[in-house]
C-alpha positions in Angstrom: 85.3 15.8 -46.0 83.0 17.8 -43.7 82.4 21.3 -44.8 82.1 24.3 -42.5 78.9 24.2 -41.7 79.1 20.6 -40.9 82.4 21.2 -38.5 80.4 24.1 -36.8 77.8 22.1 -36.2 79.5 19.2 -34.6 81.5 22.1 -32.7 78.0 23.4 -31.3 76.6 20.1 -30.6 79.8 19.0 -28.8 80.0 22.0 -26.6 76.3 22.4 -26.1 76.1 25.8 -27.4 72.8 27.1 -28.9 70.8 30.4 -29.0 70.6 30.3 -24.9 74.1 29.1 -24.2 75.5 31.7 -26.3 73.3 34.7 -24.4 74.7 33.1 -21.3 78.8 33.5 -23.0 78.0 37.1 -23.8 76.5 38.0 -20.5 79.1 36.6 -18.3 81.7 38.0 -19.9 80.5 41.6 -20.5 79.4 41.7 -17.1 82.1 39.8 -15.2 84.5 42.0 -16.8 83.0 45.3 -16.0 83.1 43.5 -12.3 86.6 42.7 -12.4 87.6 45.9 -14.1 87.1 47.5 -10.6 86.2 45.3 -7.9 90.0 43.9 -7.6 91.0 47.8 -6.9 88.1 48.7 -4.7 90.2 48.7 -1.4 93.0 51.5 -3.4 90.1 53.3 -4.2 88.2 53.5 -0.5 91.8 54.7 0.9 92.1 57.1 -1.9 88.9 59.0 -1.2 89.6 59.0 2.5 88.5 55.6 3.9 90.3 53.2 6.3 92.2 49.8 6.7 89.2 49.2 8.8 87.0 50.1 5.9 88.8 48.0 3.5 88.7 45.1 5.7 85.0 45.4 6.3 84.2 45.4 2.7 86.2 42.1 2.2 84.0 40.3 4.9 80.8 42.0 3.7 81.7 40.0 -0.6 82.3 37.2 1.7 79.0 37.1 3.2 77.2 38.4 0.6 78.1 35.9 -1.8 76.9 33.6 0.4 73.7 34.8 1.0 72.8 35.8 -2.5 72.9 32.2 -4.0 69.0 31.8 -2.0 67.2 34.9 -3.4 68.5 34.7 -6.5 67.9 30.8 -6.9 64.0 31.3 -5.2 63.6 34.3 -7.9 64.7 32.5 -10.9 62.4 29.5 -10.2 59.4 32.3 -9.6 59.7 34.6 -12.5 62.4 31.9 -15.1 66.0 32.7 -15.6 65.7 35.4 -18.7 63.4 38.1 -16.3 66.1 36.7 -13.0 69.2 37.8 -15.2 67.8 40.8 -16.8 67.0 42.1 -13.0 70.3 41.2 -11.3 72.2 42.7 -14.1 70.1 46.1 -13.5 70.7 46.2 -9.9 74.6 45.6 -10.5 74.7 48.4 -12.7 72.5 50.3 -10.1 75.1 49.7 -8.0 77.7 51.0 -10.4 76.1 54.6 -11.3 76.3 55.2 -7.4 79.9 54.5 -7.4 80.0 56.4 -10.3 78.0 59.5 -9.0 78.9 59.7 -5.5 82.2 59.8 -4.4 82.5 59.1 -0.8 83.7 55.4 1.0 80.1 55.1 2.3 78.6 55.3 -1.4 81.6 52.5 -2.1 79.9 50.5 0.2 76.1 51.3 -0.7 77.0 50.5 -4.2 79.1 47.2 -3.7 75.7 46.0 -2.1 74.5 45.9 -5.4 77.2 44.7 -7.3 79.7 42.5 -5.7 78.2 39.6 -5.4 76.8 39.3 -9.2 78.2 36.2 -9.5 76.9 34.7 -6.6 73.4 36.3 -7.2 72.9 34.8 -10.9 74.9 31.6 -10.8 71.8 29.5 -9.6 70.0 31.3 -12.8 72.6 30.1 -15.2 72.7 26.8 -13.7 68.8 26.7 -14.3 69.4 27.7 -18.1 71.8 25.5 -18.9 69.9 22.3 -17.5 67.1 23.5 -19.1 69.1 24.6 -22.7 70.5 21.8 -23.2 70.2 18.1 -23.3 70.8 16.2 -20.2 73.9 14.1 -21.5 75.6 17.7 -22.3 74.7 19.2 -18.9 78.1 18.7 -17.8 80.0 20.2 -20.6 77.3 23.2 -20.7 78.7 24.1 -17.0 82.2 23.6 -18.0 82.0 26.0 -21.1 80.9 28.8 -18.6 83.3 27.9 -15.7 85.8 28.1 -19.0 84.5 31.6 -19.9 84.2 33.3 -16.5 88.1 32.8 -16.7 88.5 34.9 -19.3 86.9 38.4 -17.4 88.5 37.4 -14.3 92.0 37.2 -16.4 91.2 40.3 -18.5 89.5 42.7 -16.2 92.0 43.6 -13.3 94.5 43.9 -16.6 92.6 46.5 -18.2 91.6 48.2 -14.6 95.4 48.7 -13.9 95.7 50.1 -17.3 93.0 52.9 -16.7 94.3 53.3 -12.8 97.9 53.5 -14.2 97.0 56.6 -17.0 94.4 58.4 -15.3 95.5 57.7 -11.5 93.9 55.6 -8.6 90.5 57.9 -8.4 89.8 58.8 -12.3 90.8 55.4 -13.2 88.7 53.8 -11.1 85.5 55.3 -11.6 86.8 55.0 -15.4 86.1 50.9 -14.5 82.7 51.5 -13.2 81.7 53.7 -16.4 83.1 51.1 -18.7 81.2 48.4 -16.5 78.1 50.4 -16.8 78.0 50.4 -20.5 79.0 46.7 -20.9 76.2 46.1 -18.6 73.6 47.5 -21.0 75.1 46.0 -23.9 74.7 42.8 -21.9 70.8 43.4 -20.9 70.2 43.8 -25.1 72.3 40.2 -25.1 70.1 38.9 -22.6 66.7 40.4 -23.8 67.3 39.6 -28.1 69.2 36.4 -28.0 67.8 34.8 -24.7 64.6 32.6 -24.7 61.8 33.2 -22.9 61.3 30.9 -20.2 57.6 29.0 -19.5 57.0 29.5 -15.9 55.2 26.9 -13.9 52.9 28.1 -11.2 55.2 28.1 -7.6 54.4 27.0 -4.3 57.3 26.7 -2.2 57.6 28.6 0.9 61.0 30.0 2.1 60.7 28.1 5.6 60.2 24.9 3.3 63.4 25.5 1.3 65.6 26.7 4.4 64.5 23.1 5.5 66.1 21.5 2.8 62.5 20.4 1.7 63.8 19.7 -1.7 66.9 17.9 -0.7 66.9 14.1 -1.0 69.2 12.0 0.6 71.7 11.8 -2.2 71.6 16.0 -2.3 72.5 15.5 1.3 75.1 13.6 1.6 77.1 15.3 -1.4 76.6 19.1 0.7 77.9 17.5 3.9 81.0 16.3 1.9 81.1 19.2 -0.1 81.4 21.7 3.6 83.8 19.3 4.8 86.0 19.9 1.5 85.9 23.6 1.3 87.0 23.1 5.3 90.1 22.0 3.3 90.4 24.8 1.2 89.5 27.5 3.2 91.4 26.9 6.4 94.5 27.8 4.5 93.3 29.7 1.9 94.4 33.3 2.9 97.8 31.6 4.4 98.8 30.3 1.1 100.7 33.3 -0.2 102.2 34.2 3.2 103.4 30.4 3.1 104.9 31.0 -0.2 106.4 34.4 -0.2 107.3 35.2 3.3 108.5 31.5 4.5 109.4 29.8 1.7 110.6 33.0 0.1 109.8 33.6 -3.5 108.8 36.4 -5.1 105.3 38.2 -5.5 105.9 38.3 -9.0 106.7 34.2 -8.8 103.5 34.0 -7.0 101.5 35.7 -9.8 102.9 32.8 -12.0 101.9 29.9 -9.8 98.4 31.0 -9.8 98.5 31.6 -13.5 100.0 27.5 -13.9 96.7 26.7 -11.7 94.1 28.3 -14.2 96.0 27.1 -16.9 95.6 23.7 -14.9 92.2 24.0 -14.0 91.0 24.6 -17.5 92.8 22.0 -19.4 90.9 19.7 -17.8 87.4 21.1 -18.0 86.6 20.1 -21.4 88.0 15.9 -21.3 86.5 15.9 -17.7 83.4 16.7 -18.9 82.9 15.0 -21.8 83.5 11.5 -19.6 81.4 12.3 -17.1 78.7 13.2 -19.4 78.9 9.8 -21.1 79.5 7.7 -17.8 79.5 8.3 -14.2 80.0 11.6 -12.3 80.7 10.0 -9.1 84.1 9.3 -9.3 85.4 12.4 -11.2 84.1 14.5 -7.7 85.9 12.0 -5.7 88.9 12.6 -7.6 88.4 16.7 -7.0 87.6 15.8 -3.7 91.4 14.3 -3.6 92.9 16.9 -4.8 91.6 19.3 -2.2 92.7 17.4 0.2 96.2 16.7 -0.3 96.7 20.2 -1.7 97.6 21.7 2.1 100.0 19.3 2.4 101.6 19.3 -0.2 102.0 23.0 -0.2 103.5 22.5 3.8 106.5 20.3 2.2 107.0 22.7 -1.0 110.0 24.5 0.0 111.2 25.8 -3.3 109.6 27.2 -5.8 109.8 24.6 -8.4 107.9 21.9 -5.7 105.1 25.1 -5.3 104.6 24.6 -9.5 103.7 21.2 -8.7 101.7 22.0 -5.7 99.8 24.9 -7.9 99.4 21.9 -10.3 97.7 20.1 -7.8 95.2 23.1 -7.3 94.7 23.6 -10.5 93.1 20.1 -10.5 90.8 20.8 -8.3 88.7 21.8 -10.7 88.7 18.6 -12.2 85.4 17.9 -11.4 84.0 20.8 -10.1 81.4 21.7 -13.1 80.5 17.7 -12.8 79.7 18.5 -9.4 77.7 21.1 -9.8 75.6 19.2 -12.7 74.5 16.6 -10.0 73.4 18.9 -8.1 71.1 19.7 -10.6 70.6 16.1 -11.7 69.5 15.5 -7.9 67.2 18.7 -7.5 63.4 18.5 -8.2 62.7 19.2 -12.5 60.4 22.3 -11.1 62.9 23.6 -8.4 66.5 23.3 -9.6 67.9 27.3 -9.2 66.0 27.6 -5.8 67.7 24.0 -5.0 71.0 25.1 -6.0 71.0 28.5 -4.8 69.6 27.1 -1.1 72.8 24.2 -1.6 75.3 27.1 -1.8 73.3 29.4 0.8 74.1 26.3 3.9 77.7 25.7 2.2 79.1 29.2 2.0 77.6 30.2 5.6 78.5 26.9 7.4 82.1 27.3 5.7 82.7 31.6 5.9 82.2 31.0 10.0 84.3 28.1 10.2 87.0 29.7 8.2 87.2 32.2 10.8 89.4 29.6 12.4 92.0 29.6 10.5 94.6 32.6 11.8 94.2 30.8 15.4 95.4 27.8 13.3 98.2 29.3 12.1 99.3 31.4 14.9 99.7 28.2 16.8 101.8 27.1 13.4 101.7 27.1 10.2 101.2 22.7 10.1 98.7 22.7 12.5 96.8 24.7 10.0 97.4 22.9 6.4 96.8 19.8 8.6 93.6 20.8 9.9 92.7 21.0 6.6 93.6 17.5 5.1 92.5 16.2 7.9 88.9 17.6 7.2 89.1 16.7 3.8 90.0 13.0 4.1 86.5 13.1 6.3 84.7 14.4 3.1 86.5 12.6 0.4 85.3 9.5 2.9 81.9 10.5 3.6 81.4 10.9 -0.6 83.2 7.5 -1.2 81.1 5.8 1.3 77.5 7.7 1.1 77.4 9.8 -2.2 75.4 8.7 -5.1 75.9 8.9 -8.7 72.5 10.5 -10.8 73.0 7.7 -13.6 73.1 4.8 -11.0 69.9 6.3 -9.5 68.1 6.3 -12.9 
């Protein structure tokens, strides 16, 4: 029989975790849950210290846009300076951010600090996705994404829990900047993580120019096709994406509370499947995994229109839950398919023309819906049949190219 060092071995090289990948768990989760602690009760908190509705719906748009525009600096800055120096700095501007929340207590500081902090995610993601094609083997790439879109779950479960606890002792205001000191000190605890257990990074000399990247310079046609498909899919989910709850609780007629469970069955969904998904695709093909994902975006809007109980919306959340089926498998050909010296800029330019392109079409949607509420979910399946198609017929598996 194997003994425990044997089992933890085979556990590590299954999973793909070493000294890197390990930095990487710690990071994400200190600082995702220092995030989540207070971003989720950011709009209580602007109308607490004398801000508007107006206010709060202006800092929604300005995360949206944000996290779209992040991706591009902080994939170009991870490729310039490697992804240990990238982390270390967007983790010490997010906690910039926090100390003026912290010190200034005004709805204008709320926004000045969010600047720095609400898009952390968006901001480092192309630097993780550079580690971990970089940390581990190439045949584990896709299980090495999965693990961290497994243990991002875990803050964004944990952190609006324990914000509501602080908010619910101390009140809206105290509790709340109680979040951003507890996210300040996770966040150095997180920059020792980072600087001790993380690897430095051997920097090649750079030459790419923004203009060259905005030109999709590095894209070849494969990379291509899968980000026209990939616009055309979150089409799909973003056209009814805000409507989904007002679907739910106000027409079909459940209860918030009922609502809360149907997006707990879809994270439960979504990561039950990360870790067989991954393994498959890691061994075989990663084309037809996305098309699958790509499926289940699609039919999702409709089969949310014809849930009229609640019972049929735990299948449909089922549905969205598998979504996910594929996305970490997506996201590791896009690294497969970016240049060896230019994969975070790649990726973080990829997700720079997706999130734009898809934030202003999404705008969209509430005309969709005000003319009713099928025109809207089948706006959306109609947009993703056109990218599950385009994939089918134009998007290329990394292995078949190789």
């Amino acid at each position: 029989m194997p003994n425990s060092l044997q089992i933890k071995n085979r556990f590590k090289d299954f999973f793909g975790i070493n000294k890197n990948v390990t930095a990487m768990i710690i990071m994400v989760v200190l600082i995702m849950l220092g995030e989540k602690m207070g971003e989720r009760f950011l709009p209580l908190y602007i109308l607490a210290i004398g801000g508007t509705n107006l206010a709060v719906g202006f800092l929604n748009a300005m995360d949206n846009l944000l996290s779209a525009l992040y991706s591009f600096p902080g994939g170009y800055l991870s490729d310039k300076i490697g992804y240990k120096k990238a982390l270390m700095l967007f983790t010490s501007v997010a906690m910039l951010g926090y100390l003026v929340v912290i010190i200034f207590q005004s709805w204008q500081a709320v926004f000045i600090g969010a600047v720095l902090f609400i898009s952390w995610s968006a901001v480092s993601l192309p630097a993780i996705m550079s580690l971990i094609s970089k940390a581990v083997p190439s045949n584990k790439r896709t299980m090495g994404i999965s693990v961290h879109s497994i243990v991002k779950r875990i803050p964004m479960s944990l952190g609006p829990l324990l914000g509501g606890t602080f908010i619910s002792i101390y009140g809206t205001t105290t509790g709340i900047r109680i979040t951003f000191i507890t996210a300040f000190v996770l966040g150095i605890v997180a920059l020792f993580a980072i600087y001790f257990l993380m690897e430095d990074e051997i920097v090649a000399p750079r030459s790419s120019r923004i203009k060259d990247l905005l030109r999709l310079k590095n894209f070849n046609p494969a990379l291509k096709n899968l980000l026209v498909s990939d616009i055309l899919i979150r089409f799909a989910e973003q056209i009814p994406y805000a409507f989904v709850v007002i679907w739910a609780v106000n027409i079909v007629g459940i209860s918030a509370f009922q609502f809360g469970v149907l997006t707990a069955v879809e994270m439960v969904t979504a990561v039950l499947v990360y870790i067989p998904v991954a393994y498959y695709a890691d061994r075989y093909f990663k084309k037809p995994f996305i098309l699958i994902t790509f499926a289940f975006f699609t039919v999702f809007p409709l089969v949310v229109y014809f849930s009229r109980s609640f019972t049929a919306l735990v299948f449909a959340f089922i549905i969205r839950g598998l979504k996910e089926f594929g996305e970490p498998t997506r996201k590791s050909l896009i690294m497969d398919l970016a240049p060896d010296n230019a994969k975070a800029e790649t990726f973080g330019t990829y997700y720079l023309f997706r999130d734009v392109v898809v934030s202003i079409a999404a705008l969209s949607s509430a005309f969709l819906w005000n003319i009713s509420p099928f025109t809207n979910f089948l706006t959306a399946f109609i947009f993703g049949v056109i990218g599950t198609v385009w994939f089918a017929i134009w998007g290329k598996d990394f292995k078949l190219n190789t």
